[in-house]
N, C-alpha and C positions, 0 to 999 in steps of 0.2 A: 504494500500500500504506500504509493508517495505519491503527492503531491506538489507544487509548487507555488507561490504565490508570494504577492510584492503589497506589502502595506504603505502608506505614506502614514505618520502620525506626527500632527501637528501640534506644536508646544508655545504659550509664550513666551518662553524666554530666550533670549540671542546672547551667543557666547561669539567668543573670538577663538577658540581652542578648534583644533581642525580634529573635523567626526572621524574613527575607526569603526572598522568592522571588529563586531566580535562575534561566534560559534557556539553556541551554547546547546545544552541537550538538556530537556526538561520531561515530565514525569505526572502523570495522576490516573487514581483508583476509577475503572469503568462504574459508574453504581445504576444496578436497575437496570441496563442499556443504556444508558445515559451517556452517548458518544460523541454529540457535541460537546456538551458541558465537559467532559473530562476533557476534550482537545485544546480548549476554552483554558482552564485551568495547567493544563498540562505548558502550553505558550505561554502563559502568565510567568510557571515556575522557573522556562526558560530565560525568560524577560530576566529575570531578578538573578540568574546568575550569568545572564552576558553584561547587566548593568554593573553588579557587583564586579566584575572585572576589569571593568573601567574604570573604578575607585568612585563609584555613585553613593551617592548614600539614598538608601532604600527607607519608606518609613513602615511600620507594623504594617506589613501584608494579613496577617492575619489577626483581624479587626479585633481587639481587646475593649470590652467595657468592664472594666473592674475586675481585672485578670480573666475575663470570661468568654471562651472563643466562641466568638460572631460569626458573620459570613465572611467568606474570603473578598480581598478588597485588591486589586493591584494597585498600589502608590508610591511610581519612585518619585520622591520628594526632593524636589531641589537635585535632582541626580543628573539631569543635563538634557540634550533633547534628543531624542529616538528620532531620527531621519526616517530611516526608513527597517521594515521587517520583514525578512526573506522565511518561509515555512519550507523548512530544506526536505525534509522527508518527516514520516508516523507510520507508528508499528505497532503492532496491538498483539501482548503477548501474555494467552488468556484473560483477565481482568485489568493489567496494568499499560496503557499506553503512552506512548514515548516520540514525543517528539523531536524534532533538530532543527533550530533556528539561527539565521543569521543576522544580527541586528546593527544598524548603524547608527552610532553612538557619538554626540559632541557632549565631552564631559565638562562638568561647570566647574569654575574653580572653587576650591573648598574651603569654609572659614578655617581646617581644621589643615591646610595643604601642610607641609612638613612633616607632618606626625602619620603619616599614611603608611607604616613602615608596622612589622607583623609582631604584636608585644604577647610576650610569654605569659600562659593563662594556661594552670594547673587544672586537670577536671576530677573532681572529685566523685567518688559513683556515689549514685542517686540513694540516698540512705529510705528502708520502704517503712514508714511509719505505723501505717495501716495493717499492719499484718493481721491482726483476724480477721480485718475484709478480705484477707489475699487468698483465704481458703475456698472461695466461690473459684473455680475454675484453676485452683493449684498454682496461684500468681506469686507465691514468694520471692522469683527470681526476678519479679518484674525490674526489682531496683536495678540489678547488674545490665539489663537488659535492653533497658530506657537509656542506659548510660552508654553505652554503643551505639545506639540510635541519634542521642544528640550528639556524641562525637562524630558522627556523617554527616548529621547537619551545619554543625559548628563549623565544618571544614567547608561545606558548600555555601554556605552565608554566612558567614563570620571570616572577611578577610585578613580582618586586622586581630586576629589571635592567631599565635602560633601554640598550638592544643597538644598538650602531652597528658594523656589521661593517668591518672594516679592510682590508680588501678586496687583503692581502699576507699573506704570514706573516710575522708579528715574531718577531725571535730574542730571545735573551735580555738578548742586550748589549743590546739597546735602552731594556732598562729598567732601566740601571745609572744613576749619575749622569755628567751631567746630564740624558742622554734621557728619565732615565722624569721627570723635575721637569715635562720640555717637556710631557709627554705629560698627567701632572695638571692643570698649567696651562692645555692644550685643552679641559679640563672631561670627560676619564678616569678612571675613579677602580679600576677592576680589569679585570684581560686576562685572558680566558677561551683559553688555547691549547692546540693537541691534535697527535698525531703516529700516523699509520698507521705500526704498526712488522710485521703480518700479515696479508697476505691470500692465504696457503701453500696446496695442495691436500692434502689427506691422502688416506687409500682409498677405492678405491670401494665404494660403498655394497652390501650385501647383498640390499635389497630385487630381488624382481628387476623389478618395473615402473620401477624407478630403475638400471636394468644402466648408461644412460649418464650416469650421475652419480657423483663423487667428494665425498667431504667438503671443504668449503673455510671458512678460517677467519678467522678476524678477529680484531683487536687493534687498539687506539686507549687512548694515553696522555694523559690530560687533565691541566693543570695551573690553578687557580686563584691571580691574582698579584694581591696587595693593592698599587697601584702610590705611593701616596703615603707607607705603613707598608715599602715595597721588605720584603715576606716574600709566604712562599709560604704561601697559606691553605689549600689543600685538592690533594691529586693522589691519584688512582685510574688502575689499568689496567682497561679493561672489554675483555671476551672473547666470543664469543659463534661460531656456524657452523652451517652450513645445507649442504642438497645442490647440486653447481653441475655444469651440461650441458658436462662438459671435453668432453666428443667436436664440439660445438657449435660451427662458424666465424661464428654469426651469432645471439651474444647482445647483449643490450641496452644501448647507451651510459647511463654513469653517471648522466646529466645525463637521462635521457627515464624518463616515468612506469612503462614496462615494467619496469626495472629494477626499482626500488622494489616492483614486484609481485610478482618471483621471492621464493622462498623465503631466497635470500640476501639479497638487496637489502631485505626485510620484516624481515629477523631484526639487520642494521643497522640499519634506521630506529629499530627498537622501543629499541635500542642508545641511538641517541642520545636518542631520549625521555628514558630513564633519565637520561643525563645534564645534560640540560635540569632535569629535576626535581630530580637533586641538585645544582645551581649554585644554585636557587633555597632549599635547605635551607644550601645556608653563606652565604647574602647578605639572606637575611630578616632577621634580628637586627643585621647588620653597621650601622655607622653613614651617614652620608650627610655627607659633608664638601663645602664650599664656599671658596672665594675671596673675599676682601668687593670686592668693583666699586667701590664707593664708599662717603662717609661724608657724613654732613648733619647735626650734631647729635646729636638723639635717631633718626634713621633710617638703618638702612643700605642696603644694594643688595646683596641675592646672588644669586650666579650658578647660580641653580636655579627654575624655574618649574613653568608644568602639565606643563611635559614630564617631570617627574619626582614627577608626581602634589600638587605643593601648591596648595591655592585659595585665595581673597581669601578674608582672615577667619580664615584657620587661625592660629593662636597656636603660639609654639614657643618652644623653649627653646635656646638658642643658647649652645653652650660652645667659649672659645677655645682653641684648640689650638698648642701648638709641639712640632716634632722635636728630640731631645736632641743636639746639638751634635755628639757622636761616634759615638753609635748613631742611625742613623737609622728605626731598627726603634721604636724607644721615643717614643711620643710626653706629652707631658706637657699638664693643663689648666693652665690660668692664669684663678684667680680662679674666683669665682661664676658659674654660667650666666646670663645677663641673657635677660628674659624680651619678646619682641616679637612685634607681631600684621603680617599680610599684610596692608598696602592698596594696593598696586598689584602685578599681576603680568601678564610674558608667556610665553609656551613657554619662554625660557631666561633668564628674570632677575625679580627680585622686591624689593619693595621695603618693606620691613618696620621698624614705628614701635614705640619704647617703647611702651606702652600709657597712661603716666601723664605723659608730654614730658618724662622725665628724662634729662640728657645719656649719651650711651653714648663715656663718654672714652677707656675702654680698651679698643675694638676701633678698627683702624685699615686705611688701606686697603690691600689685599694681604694683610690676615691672611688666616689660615685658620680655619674653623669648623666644629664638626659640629654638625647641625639635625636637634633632638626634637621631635616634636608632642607639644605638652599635650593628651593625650584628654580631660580635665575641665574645663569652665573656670569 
């Protein structure tokens, strides 16, 4: 099955930045027959990771009124203007169809331009609060299982975290002092943690082709922790519920793709998207802090490379940082940002030179830094 076709979508805003193509492939559940709408949706989901690749910033696709998932909304916000949209090919493979789009993208410039560079965000698994709800359908493992889930989303909409899953749940003490210093100094820089506190059955449903179905519902507590600032950046409760086969002794383990295909399991996923997309709306603009590895003169070593999106060549702007003595929430600059370019780098370290050989006296080893790219040079 492909097709072909050419959208024009027209936007009001006019940049000066010259549009790319970008390639994207996107995804949504057939429901009922329902083959437009899933195509519908499926280019939607495309849309938002060829925008994300453009360094757009996306706003909650997936409508939130008081943590409580709406209907699906596409809004890339201030993300720049879509020229044009090519429908590359669709493939429909049993219930899941798959798109491939090509979009033409003029990205707008960002209040946040500099800081667009991929900051370290530890993932904590999803801790399952509710467990004697979790006995309707044998869901214990749901926690480890969501946590996989949102680490595939995190990675598809969340550009600006570089996601290393933690592969425990961390409690909170861990990021008091001195744990969470240890935990910056691993090269962590924020912990994305989450808590199943609902997964209740309510009534059964009216429909009567749904006679063996009850309402079941969901709650998940997310908290974003700035670990080096030790404050708490962002927490939301998202809500959301679906019909579940309680008469059923033989629904789908957490961990297998059936699941994820029920109406519950689909009405989660969509869950955690949302919240992959808003981690990446409070950590776009946030800074990117560093450790200095070493000192040489006019060149230092930081412990940030491609793995966190910097190339040979990038130029940036390097301001030193200290925590205030007894607030450790408060950090203070020292001095002038000193200005250095990248000429050596690997996936976790980089090694960056004055530009003009002037001594860099007042950074030293084991400071801390946060790292600007200069967009103009």
């Amino acid at each position: 099955m492909k097709r072909s076709v050419i959208v024009t979508l027209m936007c009001g805003l006019c940049f000066t930045a010259a549009a790319d193509w970008f390639e994207a492939t996107g995804q949504a559940l057939v429901e009922r027959g329902d083959t437009t709408g899933a195509r519908q949706s499926a280019i939607d989901d495309a849309i938002k990771r060829a925008a994300l690749a453009a360094g757009a910033r996306i706003s909650s696709n997936q409508q939130l009124i008081n943590g409580v998932l709406q209907n699906e909304q596409l809004a890339i916000a201030s993300a720049g203007e879509i020229k044009q949209l090519q429908l590359m090919s669709e493939q429909l493979n049993g219930k899941v169809l798959t798109v491939t789009v090509r979009v033409n993208i003029e990205p707008q410039q960002s209040a946040c331009e500099g800081n667009l560079y991929r900051k370290p965000l530890l993932l904590s698994e999803i801790r399952l609060q509710a467990r004697q709800d979790a006995i309707y359908g044998q869901l214990f493992q749901l926690g480890s299982d969501a946590t996989t889930q949102l680490e595939r989303h995190l990675r598809d909409y969340s550009p600006a975290a570089l996601v290393t899953p933690a592969g425990h749940t961390i409690d909170d003490s861990a990021l008091a002092y001195p744990h969470g210093e240890r935990l910056f100094q691993s090269g962590q820089q924020y912990l994305l943690s989450a808590t199943i506190n609902d997964l209740s059955l309510g009534e059964q449903t009216n429909r009567f082709w749904q006679s063996a179905e009850k309402q079941r519902f969901f709650a998940i507590d997310v908290q974003l922790f700035d670990i080096f600032e030790q404050r708490l950046l962002y927490r939301q409760e998202y809500r959301t519920s679906a019909g579940w086969p309680y008469k059923s002794n033989n629904t789908p383990a957490s961990h297998s793709q059936a699941f994820w295909l029920l109406p519950y399991g689909s009405k989660i996923d969509r869950l955690l998207q949302a919240i992959a997309e808003d981690v990446q709306q409070q950590l776009q603009c946030q800074p990117l802090l560093s450790s200095i590895k070493q000192t040489d003169n006019n060149q230092i070593m930081l412990e940030l490379g491609t793995d966190h999106g910097l190339q040979l060549g990038d130029q940036l702007q390097v301001y030193q940082l200290q925590r205030h003595p007894t607030t450790p929430g408060v950090k203070q600059l020292l001095r002038d940002p000193v200005r250095v370019s990248i000429t050596n780098i690997s996936s976790q370290h980089a090694w960056a030179t004055e530009p003009k050989a002037r001594l860099i006296q007042q950074i030293r080893q084991g400071d801390i830094v946060s790292v600007r790219k200069i967009s103009s040079y």
